[in-house]
PQR file with spaces between the fields and no chain letter, atoms N, CA, C, O and H, PARSE charges and radii, in Angstrom:
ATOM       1  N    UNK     1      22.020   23.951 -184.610 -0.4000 1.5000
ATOM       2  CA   UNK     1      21.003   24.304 -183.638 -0.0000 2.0000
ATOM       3  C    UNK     1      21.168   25.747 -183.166  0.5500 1.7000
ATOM       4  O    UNK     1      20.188   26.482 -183.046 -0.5500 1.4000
ATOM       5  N    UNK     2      22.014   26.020 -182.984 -0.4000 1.5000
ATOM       6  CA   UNK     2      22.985   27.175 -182.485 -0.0000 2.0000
ATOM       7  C    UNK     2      22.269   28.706 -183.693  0.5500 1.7000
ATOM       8  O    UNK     2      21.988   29.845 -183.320 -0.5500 1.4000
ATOM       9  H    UNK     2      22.810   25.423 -183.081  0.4000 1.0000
ATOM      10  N    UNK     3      22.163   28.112 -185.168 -0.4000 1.5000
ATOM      11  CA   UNK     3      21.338   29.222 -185.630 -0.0000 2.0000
ATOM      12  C    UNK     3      19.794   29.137 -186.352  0.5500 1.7000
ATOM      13  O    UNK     3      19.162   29.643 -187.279 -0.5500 1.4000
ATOM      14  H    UNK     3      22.392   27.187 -185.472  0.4000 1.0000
ATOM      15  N    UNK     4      19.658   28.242 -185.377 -0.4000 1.5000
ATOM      16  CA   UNK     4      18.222   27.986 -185.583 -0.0000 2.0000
ATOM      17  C    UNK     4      17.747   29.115 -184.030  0.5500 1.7000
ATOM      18  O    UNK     4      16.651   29.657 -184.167 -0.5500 1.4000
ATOM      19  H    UNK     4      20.171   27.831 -184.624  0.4000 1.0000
ATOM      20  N    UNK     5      18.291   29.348 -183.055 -0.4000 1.5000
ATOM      21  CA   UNK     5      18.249   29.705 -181.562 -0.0000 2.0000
ATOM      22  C    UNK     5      18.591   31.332 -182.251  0.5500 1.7000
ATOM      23  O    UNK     5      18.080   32.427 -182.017 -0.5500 1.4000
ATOM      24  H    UNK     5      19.182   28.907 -182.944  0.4000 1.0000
ATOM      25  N    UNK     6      19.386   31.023 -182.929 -0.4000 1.5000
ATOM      26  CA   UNK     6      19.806   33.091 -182.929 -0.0000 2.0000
ATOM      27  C    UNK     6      19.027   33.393 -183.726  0.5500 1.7000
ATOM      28  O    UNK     6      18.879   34.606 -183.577 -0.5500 1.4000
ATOM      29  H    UNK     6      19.801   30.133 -183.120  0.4000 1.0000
ATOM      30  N    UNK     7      18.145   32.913 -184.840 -0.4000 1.5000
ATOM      31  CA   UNK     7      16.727   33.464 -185.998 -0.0000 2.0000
ATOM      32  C    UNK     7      15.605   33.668 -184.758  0.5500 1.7000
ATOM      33  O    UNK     7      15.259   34.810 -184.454 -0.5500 1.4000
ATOM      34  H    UNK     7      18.266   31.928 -184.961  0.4000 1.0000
ATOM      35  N    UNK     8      15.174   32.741 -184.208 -0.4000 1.5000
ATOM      36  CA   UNK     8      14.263   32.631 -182.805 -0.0000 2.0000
ATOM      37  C    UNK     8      14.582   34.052 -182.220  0.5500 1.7000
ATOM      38  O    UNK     8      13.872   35.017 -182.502 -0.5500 1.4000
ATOM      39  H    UNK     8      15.455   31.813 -184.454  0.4000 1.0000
ATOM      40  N    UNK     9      15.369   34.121 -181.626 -0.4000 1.5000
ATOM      41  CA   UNK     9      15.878   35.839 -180.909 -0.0000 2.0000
ATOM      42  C    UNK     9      15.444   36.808 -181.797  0.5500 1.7000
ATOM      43  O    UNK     9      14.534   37.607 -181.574 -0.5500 1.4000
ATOM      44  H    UNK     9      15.945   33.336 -181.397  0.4000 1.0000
ATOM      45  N    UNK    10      16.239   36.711 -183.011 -0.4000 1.5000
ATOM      46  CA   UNK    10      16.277   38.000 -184.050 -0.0000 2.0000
ATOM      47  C    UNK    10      14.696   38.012 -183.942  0.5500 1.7000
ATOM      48  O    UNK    10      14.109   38.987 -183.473 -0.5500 1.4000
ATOM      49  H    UNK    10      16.978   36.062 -183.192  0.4000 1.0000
ATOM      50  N    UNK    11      14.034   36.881 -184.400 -0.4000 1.5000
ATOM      51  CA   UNK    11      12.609   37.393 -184.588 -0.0000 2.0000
ATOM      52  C    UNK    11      11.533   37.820 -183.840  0.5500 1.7000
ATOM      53  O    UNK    11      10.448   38.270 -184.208 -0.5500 1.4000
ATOM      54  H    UNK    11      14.511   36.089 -184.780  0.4000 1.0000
ATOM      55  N    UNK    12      12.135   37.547 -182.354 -0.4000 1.5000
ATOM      56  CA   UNK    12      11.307   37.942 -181.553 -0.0000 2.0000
ATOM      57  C    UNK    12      11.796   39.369 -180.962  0.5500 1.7000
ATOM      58  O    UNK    12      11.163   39.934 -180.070 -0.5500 1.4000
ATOM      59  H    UNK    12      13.016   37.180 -182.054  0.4000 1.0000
ATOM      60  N    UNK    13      12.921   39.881 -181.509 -0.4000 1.5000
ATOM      61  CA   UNK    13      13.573   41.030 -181.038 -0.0000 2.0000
ATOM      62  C    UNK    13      12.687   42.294 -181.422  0.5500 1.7000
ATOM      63  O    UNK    13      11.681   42.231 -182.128 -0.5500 1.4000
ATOM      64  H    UNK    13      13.435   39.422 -182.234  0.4000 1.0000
ATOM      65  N    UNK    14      13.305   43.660 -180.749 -0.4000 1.5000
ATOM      66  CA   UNK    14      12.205   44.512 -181.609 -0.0000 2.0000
ATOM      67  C    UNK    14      12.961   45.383 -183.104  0.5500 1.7000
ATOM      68  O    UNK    14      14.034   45.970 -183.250 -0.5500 1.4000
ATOM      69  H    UNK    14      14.122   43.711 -180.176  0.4000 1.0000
ATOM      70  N    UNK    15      11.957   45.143 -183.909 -0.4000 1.5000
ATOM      71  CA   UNK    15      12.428   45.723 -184.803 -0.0000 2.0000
ATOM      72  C    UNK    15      12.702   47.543 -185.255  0.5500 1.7000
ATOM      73  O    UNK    15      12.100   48.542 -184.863 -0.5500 1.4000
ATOM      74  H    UNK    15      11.085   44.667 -183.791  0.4000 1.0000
ATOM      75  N    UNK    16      13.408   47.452 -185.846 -0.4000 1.5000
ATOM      76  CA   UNK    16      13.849   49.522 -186.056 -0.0000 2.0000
ATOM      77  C    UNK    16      12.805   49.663 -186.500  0.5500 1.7000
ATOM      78  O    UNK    16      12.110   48.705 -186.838 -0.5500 1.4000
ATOM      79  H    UNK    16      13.897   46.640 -186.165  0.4000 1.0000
ATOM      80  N    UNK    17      12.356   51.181 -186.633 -0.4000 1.5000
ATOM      81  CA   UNK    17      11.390   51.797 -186.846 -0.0000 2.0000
ATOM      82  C    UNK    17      11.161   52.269 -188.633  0.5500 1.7000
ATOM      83  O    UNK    17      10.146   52.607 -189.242 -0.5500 1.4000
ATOM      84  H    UNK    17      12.921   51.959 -186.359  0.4000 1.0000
ATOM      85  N    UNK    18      12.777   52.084 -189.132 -0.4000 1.5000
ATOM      86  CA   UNK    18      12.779   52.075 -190.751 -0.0000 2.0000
ATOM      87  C    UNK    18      12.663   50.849 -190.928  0.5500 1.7000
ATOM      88  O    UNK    18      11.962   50.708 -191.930 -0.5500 1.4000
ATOM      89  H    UNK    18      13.602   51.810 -188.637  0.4000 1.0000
ATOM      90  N    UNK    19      13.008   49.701 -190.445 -0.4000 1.5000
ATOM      91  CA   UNK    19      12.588   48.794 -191.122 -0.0000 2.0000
ATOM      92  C    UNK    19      11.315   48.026 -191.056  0.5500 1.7000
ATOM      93  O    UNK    19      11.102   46.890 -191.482 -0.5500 1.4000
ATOM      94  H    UNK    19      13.578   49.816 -189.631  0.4000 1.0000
ATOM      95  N    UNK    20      10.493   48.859 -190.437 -0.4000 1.5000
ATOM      96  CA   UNK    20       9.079   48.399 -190.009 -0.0000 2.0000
ATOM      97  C    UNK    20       8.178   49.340 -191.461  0.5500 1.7000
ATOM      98  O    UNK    20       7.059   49.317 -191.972 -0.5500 1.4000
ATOM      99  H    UNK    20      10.667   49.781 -190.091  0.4000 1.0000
ATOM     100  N    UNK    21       9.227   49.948 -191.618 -0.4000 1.5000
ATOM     101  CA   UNK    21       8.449   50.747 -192.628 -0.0000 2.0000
ATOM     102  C    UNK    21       8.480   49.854 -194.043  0.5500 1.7000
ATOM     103  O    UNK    21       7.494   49.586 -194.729 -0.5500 1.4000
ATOM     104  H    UNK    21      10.137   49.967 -191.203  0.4000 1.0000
ATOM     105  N    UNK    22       9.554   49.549 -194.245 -0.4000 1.5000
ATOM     106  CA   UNK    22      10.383   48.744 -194.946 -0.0000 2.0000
ATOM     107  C    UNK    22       9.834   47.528 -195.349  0.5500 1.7000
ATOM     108  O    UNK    22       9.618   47.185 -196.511 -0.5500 1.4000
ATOM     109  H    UNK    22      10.356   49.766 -193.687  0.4000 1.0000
ATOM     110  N    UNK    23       9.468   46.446 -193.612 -0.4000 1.5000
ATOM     111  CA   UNK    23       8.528   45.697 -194.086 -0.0000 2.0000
ATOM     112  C    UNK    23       6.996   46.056 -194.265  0.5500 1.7000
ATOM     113  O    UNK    23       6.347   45.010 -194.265 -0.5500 1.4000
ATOM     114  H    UNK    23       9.643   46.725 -192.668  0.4000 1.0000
ATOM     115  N    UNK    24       6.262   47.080 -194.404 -0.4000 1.5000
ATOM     116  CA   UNK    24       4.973   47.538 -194.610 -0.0000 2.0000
ATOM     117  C    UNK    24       4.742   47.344 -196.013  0.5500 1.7000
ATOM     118  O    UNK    24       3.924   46.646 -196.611 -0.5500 1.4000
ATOM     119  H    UNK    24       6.789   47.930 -194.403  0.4000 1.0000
ATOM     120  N    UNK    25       5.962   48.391 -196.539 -0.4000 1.5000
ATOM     121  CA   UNK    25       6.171   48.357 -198.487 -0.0000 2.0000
ATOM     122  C    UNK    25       6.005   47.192 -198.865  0.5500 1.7000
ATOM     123  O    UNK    25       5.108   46.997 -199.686 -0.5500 1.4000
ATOM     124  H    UNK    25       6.627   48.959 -196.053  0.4000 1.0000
ATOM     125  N    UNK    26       6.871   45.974 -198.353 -0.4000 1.5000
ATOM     126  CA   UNK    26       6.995   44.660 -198.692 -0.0000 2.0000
ATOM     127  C    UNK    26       5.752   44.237 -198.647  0.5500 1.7000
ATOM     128  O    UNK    26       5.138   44.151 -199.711 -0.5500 1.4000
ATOM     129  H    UNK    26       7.599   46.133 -197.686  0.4000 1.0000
ATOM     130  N    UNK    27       5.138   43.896 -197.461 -0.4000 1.5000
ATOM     131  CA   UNK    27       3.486   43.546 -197.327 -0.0000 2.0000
ATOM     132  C    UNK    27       3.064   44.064 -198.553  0.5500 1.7000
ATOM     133  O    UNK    27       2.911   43.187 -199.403 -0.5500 1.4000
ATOM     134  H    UNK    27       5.636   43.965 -196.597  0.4000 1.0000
ATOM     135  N    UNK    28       2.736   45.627 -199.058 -0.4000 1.5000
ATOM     136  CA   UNK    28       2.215   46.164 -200.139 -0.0000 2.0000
ATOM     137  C    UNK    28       2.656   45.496 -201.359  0.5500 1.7000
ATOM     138  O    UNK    28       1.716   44.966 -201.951 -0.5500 1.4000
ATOM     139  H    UNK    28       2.861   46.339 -198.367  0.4000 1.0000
ATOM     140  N    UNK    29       3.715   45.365 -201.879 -0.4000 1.5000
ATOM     141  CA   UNK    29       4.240   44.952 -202.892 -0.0000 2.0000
ATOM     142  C    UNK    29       3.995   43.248 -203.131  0.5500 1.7000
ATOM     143  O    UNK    29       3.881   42.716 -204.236 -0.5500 1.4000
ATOM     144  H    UNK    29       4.479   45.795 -201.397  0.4000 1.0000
ATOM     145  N    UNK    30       3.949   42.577 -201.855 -0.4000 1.5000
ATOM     146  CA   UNK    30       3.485   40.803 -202.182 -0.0000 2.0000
ATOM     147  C    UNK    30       2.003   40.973 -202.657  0.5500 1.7000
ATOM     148  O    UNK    30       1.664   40.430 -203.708 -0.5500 1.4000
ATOM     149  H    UNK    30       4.042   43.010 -200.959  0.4000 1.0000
ATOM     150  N    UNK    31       1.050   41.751 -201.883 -0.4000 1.5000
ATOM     151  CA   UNK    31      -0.272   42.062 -201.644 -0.0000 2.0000
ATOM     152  C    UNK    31      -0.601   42.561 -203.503  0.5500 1.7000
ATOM     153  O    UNK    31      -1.599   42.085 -204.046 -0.5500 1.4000
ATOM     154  H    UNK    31       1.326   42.193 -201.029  0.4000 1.0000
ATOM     155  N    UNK    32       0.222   43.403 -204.205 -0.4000 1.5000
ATOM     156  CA   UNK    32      -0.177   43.931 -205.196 -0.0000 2.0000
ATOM     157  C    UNK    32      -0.006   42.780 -206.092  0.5500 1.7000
ATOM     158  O    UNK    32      -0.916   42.447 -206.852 -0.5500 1.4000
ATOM     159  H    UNK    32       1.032   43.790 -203.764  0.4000 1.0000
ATOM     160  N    UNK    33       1.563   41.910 -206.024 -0.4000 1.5000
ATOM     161  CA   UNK    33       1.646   41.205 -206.794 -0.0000 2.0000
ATOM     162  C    UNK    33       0.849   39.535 -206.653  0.5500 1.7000
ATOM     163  O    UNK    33       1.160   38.637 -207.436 -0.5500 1.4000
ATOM     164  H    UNK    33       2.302   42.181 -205.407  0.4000 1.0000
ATOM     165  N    UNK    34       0.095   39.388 -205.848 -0.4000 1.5000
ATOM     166  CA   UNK    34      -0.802   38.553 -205.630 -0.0000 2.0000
ATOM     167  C    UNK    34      -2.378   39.241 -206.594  0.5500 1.7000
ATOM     168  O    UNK    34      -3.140   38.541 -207.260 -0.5500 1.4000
ATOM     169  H    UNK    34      -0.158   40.117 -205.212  0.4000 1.0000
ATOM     170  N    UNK    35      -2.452   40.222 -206.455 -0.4000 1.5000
ATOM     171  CA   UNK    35      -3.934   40.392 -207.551 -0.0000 2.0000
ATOM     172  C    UNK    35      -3.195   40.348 -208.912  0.5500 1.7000
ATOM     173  O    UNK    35      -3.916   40.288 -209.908 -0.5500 1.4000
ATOM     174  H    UNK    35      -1.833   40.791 -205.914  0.4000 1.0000
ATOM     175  N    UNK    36      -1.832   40.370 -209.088 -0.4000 1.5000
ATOM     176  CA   UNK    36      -1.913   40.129 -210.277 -0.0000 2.0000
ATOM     177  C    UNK    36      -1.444   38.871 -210.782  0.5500 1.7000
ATOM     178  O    UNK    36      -1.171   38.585 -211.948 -0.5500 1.4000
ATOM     179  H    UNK    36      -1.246   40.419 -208.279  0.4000 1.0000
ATOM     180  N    UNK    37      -1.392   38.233 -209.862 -0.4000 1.5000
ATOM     181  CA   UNK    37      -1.258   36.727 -210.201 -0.0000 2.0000
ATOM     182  C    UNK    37      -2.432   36.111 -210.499  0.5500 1.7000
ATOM     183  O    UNK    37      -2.447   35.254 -211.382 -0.5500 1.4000
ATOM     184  H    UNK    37      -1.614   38.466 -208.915  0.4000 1.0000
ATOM     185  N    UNK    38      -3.718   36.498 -209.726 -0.4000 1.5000
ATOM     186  CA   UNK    38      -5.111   36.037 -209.528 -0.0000 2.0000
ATOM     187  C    UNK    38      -6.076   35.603 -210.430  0.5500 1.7000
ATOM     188  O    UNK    38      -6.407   34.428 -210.586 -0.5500 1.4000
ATOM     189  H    UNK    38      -3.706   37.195 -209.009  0.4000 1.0000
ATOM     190  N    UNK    39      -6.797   37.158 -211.386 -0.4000 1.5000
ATOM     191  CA   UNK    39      -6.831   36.967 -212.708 -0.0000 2.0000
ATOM     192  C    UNK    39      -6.409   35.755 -213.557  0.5500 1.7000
ATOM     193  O    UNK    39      -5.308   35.246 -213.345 -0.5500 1.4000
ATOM     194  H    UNK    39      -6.528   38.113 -211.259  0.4000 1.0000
ATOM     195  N    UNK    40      -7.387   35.170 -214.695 -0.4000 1.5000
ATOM     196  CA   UNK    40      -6.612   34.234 -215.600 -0.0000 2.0000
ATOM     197  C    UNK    40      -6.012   34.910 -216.616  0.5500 1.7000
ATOM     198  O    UNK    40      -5.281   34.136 -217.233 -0.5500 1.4000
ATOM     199  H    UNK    40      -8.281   35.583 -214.867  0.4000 1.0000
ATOM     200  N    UNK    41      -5.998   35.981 -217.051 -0.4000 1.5000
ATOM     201  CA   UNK    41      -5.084   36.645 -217.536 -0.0000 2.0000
ATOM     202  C    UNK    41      -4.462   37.961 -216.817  0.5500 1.7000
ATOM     203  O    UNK    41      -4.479   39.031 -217.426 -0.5500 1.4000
ATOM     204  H    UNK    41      -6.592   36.609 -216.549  0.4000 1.0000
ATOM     205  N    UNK    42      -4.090   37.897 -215.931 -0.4000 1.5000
ATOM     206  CA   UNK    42      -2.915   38.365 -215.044 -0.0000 2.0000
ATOM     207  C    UNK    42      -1.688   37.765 -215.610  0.5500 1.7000
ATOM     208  O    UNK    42      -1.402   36.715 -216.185 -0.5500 1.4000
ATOM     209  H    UNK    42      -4.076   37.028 -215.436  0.4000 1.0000
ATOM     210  N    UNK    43      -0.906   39.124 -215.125 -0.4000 1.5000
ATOM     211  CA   UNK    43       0.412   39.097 -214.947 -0.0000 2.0000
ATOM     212  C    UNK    43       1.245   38.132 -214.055  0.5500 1.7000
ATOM     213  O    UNK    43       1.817   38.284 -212.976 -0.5500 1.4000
ATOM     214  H    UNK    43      -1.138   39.978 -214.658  0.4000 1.0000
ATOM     215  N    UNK    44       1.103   37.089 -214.903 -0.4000 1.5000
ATOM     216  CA   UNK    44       1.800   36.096 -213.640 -0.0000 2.0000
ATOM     217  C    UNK    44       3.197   36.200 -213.129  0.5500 1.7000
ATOM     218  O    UNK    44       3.544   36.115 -211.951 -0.5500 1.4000
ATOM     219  H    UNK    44       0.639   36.965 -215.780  0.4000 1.0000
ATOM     220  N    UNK    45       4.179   36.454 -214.489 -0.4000 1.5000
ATOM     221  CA   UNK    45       5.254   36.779 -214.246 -0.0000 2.0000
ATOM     222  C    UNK    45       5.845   37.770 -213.461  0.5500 1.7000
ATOM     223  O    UNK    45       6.830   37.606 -212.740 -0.5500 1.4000
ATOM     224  H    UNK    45       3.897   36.522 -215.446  0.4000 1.0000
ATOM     225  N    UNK    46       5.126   38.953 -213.642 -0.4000 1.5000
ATOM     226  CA   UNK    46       5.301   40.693 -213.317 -0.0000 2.0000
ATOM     227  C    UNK    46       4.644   40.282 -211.556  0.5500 1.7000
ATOM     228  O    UNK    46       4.713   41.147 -210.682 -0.5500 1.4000
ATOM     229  H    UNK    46       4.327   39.087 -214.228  0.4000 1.0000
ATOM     230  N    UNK    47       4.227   39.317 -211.350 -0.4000 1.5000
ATOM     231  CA   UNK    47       2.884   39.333 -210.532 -0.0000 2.0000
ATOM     232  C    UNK    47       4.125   38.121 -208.953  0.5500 1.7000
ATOM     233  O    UNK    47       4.272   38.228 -207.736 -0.5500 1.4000
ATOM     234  H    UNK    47       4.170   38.615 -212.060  0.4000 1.0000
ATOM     235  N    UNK    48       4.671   37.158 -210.032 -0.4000 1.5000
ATOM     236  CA   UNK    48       5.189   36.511 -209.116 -0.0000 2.0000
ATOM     237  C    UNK    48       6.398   37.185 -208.447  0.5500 1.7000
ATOM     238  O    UNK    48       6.667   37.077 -207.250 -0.5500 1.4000
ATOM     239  H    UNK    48       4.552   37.071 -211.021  0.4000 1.0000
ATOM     240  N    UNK    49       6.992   37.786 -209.215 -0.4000 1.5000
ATOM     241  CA   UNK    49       8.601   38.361 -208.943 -0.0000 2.0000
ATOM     242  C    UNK    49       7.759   39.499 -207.703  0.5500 1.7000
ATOM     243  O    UNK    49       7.978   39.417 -206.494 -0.5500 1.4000
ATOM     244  H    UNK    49       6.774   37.874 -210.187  0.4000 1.0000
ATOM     245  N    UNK    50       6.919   40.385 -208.255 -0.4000 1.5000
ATOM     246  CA   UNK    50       6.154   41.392 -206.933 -0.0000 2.0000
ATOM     247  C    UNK    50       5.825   39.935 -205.327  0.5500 1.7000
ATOM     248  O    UNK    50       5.770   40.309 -204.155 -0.5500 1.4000
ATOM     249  H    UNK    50       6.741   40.451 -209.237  0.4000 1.0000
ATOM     250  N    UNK    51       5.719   38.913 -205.608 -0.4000 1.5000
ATOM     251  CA   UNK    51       5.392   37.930 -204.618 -0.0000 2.0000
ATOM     252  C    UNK    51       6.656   37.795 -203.867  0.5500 1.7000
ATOM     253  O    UNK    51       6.785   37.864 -202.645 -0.5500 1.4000
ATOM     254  H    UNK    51       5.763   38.609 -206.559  0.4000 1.0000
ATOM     255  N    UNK    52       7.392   37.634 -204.580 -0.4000 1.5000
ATOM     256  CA   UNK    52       8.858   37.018 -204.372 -0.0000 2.0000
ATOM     257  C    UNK    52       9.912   38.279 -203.521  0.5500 1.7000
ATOM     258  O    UNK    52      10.590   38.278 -202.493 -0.5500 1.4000
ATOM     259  H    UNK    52       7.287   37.578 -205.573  0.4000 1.0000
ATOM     260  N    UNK    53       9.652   39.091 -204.395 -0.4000 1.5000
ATOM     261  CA   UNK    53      10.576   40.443 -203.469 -0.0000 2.0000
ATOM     262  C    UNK    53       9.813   41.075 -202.461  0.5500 1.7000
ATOM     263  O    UNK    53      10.615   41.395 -201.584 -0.5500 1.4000
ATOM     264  H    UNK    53       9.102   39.091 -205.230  0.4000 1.0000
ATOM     265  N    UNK    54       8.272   41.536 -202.030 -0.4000 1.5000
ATOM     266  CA   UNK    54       7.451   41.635 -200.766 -0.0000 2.0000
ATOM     267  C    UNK    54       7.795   41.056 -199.894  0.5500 1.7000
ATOM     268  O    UNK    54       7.931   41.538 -198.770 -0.5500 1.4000
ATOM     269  H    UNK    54       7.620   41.276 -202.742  0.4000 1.0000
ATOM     270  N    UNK    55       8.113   39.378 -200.340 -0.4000 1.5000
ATOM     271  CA   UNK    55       8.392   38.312 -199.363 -0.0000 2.0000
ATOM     272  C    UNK    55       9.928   38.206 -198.351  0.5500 1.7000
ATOM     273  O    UNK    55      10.317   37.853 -197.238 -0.5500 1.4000
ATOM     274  H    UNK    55       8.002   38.987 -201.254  0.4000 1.0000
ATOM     275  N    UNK    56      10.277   38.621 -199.275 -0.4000 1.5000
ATOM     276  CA   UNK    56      12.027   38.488 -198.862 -0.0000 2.0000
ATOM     277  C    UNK    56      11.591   40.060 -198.065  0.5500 1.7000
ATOM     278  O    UNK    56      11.333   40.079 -196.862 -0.5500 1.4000
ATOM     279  H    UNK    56       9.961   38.908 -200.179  0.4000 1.0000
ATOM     280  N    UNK    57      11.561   41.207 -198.841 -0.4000 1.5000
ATOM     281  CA   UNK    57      11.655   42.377 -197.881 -0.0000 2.0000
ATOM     282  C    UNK    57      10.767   42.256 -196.384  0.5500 1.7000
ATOM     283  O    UNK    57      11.208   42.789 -195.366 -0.5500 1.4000
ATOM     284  H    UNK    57      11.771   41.191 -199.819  0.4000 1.0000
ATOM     285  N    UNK    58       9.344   41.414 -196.393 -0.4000 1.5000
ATOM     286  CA   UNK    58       8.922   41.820 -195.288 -0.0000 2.0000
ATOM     287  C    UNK    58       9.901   40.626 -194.159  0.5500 1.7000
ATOM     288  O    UNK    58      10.135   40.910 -192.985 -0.5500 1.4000
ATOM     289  H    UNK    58       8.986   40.980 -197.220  0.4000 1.0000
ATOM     290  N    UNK    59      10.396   39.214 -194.873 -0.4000 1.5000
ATOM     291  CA   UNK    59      11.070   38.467 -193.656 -0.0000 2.0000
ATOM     292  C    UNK    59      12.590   39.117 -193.002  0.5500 1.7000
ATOM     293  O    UNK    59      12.935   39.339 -191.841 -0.5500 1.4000
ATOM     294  H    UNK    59      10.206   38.984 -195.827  0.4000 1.0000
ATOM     295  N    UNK    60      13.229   39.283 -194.199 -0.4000 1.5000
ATOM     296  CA   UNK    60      14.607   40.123 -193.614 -0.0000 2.0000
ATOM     297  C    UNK    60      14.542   41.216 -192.975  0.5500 1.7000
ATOM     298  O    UNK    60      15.414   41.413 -192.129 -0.5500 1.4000
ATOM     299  H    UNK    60      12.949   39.104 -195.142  0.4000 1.0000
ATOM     300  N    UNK    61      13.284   42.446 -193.236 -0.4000 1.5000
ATOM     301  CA   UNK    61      12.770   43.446 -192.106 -0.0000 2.0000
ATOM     302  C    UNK    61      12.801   42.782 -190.831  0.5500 1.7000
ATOM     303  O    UNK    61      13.472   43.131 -189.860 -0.5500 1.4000
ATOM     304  H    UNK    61      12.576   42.285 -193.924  0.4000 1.0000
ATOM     305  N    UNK    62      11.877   41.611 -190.923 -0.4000 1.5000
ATOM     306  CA   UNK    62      11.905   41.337 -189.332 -0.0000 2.0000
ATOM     307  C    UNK    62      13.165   41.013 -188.662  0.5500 1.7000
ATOM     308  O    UNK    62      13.433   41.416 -187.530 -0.5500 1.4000
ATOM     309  H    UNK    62      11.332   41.327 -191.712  0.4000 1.0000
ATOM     310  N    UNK    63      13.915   40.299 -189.353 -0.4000 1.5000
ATOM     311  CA   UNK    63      15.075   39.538 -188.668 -0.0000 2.0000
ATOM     312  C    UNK    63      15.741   40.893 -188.097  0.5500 1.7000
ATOM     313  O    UNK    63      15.552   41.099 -186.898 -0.5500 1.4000
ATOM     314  H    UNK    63      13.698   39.971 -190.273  0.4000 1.0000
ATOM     315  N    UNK    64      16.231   41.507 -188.562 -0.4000 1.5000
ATOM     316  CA   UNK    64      16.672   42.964 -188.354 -0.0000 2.0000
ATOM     317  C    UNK    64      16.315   43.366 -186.762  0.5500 1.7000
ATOM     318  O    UNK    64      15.212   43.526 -186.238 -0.5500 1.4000
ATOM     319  H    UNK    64      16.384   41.340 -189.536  0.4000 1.0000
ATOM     320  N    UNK    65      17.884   43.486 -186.098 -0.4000 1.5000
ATOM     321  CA   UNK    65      17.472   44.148 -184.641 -0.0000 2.0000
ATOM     322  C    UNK    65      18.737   45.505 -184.826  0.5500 1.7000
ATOM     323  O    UNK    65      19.628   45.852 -185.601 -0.5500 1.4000
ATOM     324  H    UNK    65      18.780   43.356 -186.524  0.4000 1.0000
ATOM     325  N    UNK    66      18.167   45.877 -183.701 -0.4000 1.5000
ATOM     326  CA   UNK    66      18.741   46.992 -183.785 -0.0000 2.0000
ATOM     327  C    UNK    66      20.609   46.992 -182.701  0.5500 1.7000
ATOM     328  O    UNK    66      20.360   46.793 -181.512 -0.5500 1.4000
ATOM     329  H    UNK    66      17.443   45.595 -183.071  0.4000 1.0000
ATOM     330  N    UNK    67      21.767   47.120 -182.895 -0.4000 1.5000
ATOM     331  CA   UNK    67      22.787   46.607 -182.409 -0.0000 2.0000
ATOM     332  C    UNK    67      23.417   47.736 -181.432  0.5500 1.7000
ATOM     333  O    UNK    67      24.438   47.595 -180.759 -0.5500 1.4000
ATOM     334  H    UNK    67      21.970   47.282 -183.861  0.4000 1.0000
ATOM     335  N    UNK    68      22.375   49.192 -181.512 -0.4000 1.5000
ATOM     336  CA   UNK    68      23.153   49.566 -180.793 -0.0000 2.0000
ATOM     337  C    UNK    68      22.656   50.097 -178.962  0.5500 1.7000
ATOM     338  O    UNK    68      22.925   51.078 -178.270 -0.5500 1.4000
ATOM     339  H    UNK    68      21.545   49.307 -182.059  0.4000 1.0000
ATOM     340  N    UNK    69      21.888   48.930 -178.768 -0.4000 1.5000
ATOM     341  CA   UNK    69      21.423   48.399 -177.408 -0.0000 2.0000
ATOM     342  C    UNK    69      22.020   48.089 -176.666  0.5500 1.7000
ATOM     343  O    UNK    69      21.534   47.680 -175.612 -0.5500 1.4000
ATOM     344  H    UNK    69      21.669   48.133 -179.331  0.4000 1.0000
């Protein structure tokens, strides 16, 4: 329970200003690799892995606080 309560914090904390950038790219990069999933001949592969790493970069951006507060 204990780190279910400290993700809750992290995510509501404010995030750094590089990693806001950080998660923007990510947004861009799920966003690109979603049109190329879309298409029936799209890049599904090239298309999912762009899904997969956007995703991870824009959630771990957020978790991200800044420690020296």
């Amino acid at each position: 329970m204990e780190v279910l309560k400290n993700l809750k914090n992290r995510w509501n904390a404010p995030t750094p200003n590089f990693w806001k950038k950080v998660q923007s790219v990510g947004i861009v990069i799920g966003g690109l690799g979603a049109v190329f999933v879309a298409p029936p001949f799209g890049l599904t592969v090239v298309g999912g892995y762009m899904v997969a790493v956007g995703s991870v970069a824009g959630v771990l951006s957020q978790l991200t606080i800044d420690d020296q507060r």
